[in-house]
C-alpha positions, 0 to 999 in steps of 0.5 A: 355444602357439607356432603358425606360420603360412605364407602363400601371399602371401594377402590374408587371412593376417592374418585368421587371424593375427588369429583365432589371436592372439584365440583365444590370449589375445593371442599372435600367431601367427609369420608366414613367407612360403610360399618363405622356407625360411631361416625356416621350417626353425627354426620347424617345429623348434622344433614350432610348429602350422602353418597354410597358406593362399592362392590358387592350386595347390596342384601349381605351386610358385610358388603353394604354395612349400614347403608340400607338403614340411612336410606330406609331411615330417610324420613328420620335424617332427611338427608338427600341420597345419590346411590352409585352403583352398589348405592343404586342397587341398595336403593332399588333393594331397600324400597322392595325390589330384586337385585338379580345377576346379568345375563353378562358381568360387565367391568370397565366397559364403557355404554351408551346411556339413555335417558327418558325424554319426560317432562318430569326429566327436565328438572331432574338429576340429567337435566341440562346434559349435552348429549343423550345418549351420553357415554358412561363407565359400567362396573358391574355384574348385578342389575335391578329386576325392572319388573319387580321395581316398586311404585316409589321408584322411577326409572330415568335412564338405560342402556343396551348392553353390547353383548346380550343386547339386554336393556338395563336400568341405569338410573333410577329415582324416588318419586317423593324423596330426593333420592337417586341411583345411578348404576354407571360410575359417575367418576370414571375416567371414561364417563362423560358429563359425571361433574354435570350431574352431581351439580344438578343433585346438588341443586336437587339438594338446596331447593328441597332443604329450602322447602324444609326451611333448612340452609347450608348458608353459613357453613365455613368451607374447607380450604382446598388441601389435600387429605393427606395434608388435612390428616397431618397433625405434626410434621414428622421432622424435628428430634421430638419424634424420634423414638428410642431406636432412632439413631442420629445422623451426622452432617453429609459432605456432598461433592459433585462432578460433571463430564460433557459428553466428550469427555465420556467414552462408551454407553452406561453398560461399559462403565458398569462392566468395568467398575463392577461386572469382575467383582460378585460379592460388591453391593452395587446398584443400577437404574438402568434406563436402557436408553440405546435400545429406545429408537423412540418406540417409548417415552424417554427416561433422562436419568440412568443411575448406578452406583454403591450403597454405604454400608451400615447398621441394619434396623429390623424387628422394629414393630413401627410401621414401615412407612412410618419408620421411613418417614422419620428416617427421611426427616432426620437425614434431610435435617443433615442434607446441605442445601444445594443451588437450584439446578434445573440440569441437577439429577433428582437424585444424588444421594438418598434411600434406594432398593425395593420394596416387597409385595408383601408390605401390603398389609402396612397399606391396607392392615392386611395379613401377611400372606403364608410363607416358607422363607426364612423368619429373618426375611426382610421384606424390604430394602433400602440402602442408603446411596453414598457414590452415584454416576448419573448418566443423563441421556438428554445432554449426554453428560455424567454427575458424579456424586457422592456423599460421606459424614463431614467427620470422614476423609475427603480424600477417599471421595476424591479417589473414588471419583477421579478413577470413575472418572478415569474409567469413563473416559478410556475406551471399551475393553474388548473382553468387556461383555457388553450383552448376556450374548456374549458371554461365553457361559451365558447360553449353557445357563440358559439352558439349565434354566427349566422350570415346572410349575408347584401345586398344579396350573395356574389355570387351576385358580381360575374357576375357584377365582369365579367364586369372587366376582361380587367381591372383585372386578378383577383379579391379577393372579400370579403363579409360582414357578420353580426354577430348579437348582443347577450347577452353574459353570464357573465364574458364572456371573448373573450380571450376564443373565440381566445383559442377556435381559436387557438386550432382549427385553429392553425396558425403560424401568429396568434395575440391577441390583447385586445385594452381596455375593448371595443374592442379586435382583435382575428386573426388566420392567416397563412399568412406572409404578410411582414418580414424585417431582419436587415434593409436588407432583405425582405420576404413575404409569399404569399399563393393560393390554399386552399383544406379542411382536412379529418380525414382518413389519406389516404384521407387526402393525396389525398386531397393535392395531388388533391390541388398540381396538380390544374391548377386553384390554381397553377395560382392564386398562380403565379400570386400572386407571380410575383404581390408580386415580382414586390412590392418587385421589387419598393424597391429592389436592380435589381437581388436580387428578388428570389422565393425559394419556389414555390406552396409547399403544407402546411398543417394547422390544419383545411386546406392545403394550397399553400405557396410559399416565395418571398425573396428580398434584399434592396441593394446589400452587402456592407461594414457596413459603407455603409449599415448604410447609405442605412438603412437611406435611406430606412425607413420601411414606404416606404417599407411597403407603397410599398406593402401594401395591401398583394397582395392575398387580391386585386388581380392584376393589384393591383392598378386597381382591389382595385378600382373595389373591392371599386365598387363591395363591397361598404364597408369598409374591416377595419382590414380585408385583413390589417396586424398585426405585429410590426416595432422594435424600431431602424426601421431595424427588422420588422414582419406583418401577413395577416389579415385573419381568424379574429374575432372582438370584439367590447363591448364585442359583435360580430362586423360585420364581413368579409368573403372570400372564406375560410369564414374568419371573421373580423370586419369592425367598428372602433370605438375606436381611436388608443391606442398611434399611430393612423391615422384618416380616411380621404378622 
């Protein structure tokens, strides 16, 4: 069965793709932008079901496109319809009926949906469903005026809405023509029976083409790959794709070293301090787990990661795209990668690509603007160096890996060097002049003080009603406002290493990175958050979080604060709709029927917070033996999976690509690195790690930046001022 689906430029689209593709044995559904009538014309000819969705009014062209013209053109194309929420209300306003607002806008919320017990229901689109009433996701503010329903359409299910008590049309259906509406999203994560209703339209489908004597019999189905993998033509690797620009690599020499844990003295944070924390103007890293202030209050990251980037030429100006530029970089250094033994206590990362990637490249994702901006034009938006000495400290065994990686043509002896005096390092005890928390050092607290900020061009509070003005166009918006941290005259010696101790022991987070980019700027990020985990080329994983209530110090109260935080409508929503917006990323570049959500709104507790974490997990292909693995790995390079979900949907809301633009127009600022993501690509592409920039500070020659805040007044700056140490893209647009 071949099925279209137009899309409304909806965040969700590729859910319902997913739901089809699952419900189909794997063929996915064709998807065709709502205005592309080039496309759309032949495959309403060749009698594909059509599915129509999105955000907005089904009256305003620009929101609905050509959908009201396939449905009023039924008679011609007689092609079944299953209209979902905007498509709903097109149908109902397409036949001659009003669309009119609710009296309560309603996102995320999950209802009871009714359906009429008819004897024309039992052959209909809920025939066969386990439950009436059954639960299902509403995402919107528009409803259909039932008195004005015309007498060609039906209604076939409602709901009560919880808090006006009114009675809204759920569901509706043409009394001749094979044409339905439901306004719930059958896709949702919090819909139940959503795969059970589309195989009851699709067996609404097949008996009234029969009738027509018409019949999908015969069509070849698609195999059961991914989209991403399906829109790859060429693998990006091989010297054939290597523009002009493109420098080559040379073999790397990898040397491994493992300590047990006997053979190890103190926690990360001592090694750190004694190899780095003297000298400011090293460019140095730190994918800092925070693993001694855990005590199980959230899940474990085994891997902590510090270590120095090797310093080479930058690459910027380049009018290749971003993704793009890295996926070709990636494949001309794993050309160069040796292969390791397969080892299941072998850190996913050794060596490979490692820094932060600005809010900014949005517009490579979306062919977005860039939003204005004061920096300086040399900014680079993004930062990848490449990572040839690593100290891997992994929490589950208590043991380090050492490794490191330099051209086959370099001296051994210098890696040598460097990893017997690591290894020196780790194993003598903590000095006592260490300072092993932002407490202790002895300018820390007079920093602090300096450190007020107000808040340019008004209060964030001001955004709010002009953000009203888009409830059609968005479900919700993540605002952020600037903050100015004004320039101090920091005491001498002063190092911001003492600011992110003083972070981390105070906002301990699992994601947490420091990362010193020279004496002029250096990144201190306290984030819970995963934005993005690929394991193996295979697996994906994101960890979106909504909902955030404060810590009390009584016990007692400290539970009913989490309590309070579990059971709130409000933030329940905004969790769900994150994570459907998180699975209809996934949704681009995953196999059909291999999206899950195995943790759904559990409460997590922080040092400061508790918080809604729920996990979102996907797979690129569907199991395969190793030697067709290996080729569905070329075809899916990790800058197309990170340009496919990039930015973190917690931070822009949804629609995604609709509410960053309405973000552009309310904040009029760049984000920079905030709402970004730090983390790293190993070095053969198939293992990666990226956190959600968030509860981030940045200093810039050695004074506080301008900064960012959100709702739980996060800061992070918005200058770039230095170029990319090795990898950097320039702003451009």
């Amino acid at each position: 069965m071949r099925v279209l689906l137009i899309d409304n430029y909806d965040s969700y689209t590729y859910n319902l793709c997913q739901l089809i593709g699952s419900v189909l044995g794997g063929q996915a559904p064709v998807v065709a932008r709502n205005d592309d009538a080039t496309t759309l014309a032949p495959l309403l000819n060749e009698k594909r079901l059509s599915f129509h969705q999105g955000p907005g009014r089904p009256d305003r062209v620009a929101d609905f496109g050509l959908c009201r013209r396939v449905i009023q053109q039924f008679p011609t194309h007689q092609v079944p319809i299953l209209g979902v929420c905007l498509g709903h209300q097109g149908i109902v306003e397409s036949f001659g009926g009003r669309i009119i607002h609710a009296k309560r806008p309603v996102h995320g919320e999950v209802a009871s949906i009714h359906v009429e017990e008819t004897e024309s229901q039992k052959a209909s689109l809920f025939r066969g469903l386990p439950a009436n009433p059954f639960r299902a996701v509403r995402y919107h503010s528009l409803v259909a005026e039932v008195s004005s329903l015309p007498s060609c359409l039906g209604t076939l299910a409602w709901c009560i809405d919880e808090g006006t008590q009114e009675r809204i049309l759920m569901a509706v259906r043409h009394r001749v023509d094979p044409i339905f509406g439901v306004q719930f999203h059958i896709e949702s994560i919090g819909t139940e029976f959503g795969e059970q209703i589309l195989c009851n339209f699709f067996a609404i489908a097949q008996t009234y083409r029969r009738k027509k004597r018409a019949s999908f019999d015969g069509i070849p189905r698609m195999s059961p790959r991914s989209a991403l993998a399906e829109a790859s033509t060429q693998s990006p690797r091989g010297a054939s794709n290597r523009p002009e620009w493109f420098a080559p690599y040379r073999r790397r020499c990898v040397q491994l070293r493992r300590l047990s844990p006997k053979e190890v003295v103190g926690r990360p944070v001592d090694c750190f301090l004694r190899l780095y924390g003297s000298d400011a103007t090293r460019e140095v890293f730190w994918l800092d787990s925070c693993y001694e202030y855990r005590q199980n209050r959230w899940p474990s990251v085994r891997w902590s990661i510090m270590g120095e980037w090797e310093s080479t030429s930058v690459l910027d100006g380049t009018q290749v795209p971003f993704w793009e530029v890295l996926d070709r970089t990636l494949a001309a250094r794993a050309e160069m990668w040796p292969t390791l033994p397969a080892s299941e206590t072998l850190p996913p990362f050794i060596g490979g690509y490692l820094g932060y990637i600005g809010y900014e490249l949005k517009r490579e994702s979306f062919d977005a603007p860039r939003a204005s901006s004061s920096a300086a034009p040399e900014a680079a938006d993004a930062f990848l160096g490449w990572v040839h000495r690593a100290i891997i400290f992994d929490h589950q065994t208590g043991g380090v890996l050492l490794a490191t990686n330099d051209d086959e043509s370099a001296c051994p002896t210098e890696a040598e060097n460097w990893m017997r005096h690591v290894e020196q390092m780790l194993k003598e005890k903590p000095n006592a002049l260490d300072f092993s928390s932002g407490r202790s050092h002895p300018e820390h607290d007079r920093c602090a003080a300096a450190m007020t900020g107000t808040a340019p061009n008004g209060a964030a509070a001001e955004l709010f009603p002009r953000a009203l003005h888009f409830e059609l166009a968005t479900y919700e918006i993540c605002l952020t406002n600037q903050l100015l941290l004004r320039s101090v005259s920091l005491p001498a010696g002063f190092h911001p290493l003492a600011h992110y101790l003083e972070l981390r022991s105070t906002n301990a987070a699992p994601f947490a990175a420091y990362l010193q980019l020279g004496p002029d700027r250096v990144i201190c990020c306290a984030s819970p958050e995963r934005f993005l985990l690929l394991c193996n080329g295979t697996y994906l994983e994101s960890r979106p979080i909504k909902g955030t209530m404060h810590r009390s110090a009584d016990p007692e109260e400290d539970v009913q604060l989490g309590t309070q935080l579990a059971q709130s409508r409000k933030d329940r929503a905004e969790n769900l709709m994150i994570v459907d917006l998180v699975r209809n990323d996934f949704g681009r570049v995953c196999a059909p029927g291999t999206i899950r959500v195995p943790q759904l709104m559990r409460l997590e507790t922080f040092a400061t917070v508790h918080q809604l974490v729920s996990a979102v997990q996907g797979c690129l292909h569907p199991p395969a033996s190793e030697t067709d693995r290996a080729a569905l790995r070329d075809a899916a390079p990790v800058g197309r999976i990170l340009k496919a979900c990039f930015p973190m949907g917690s931070m822009t809301g949804a629609p995604k690509q609709r509410t960053m633009e309405i973000i552009d127009a309310l904040e009029k600022h760049p984000r920079g690195i905030y709402s970004g993501s730090i983390g790293y690509v190993s070095a053969d592409g198939q293992q990666a790690d990226w956190n959600v920039v968030i509860r981030t500070a940045v200093w810039e020659r050695l004074s506080p930046a301008r900064g960012a805040t959100s709702v739980d007044l996060s800061l992070a700056s918005e200058h770039r001022r230095r170029r990319g140490h090795c990898y950097s893209q320039r702003s451009r647009g």
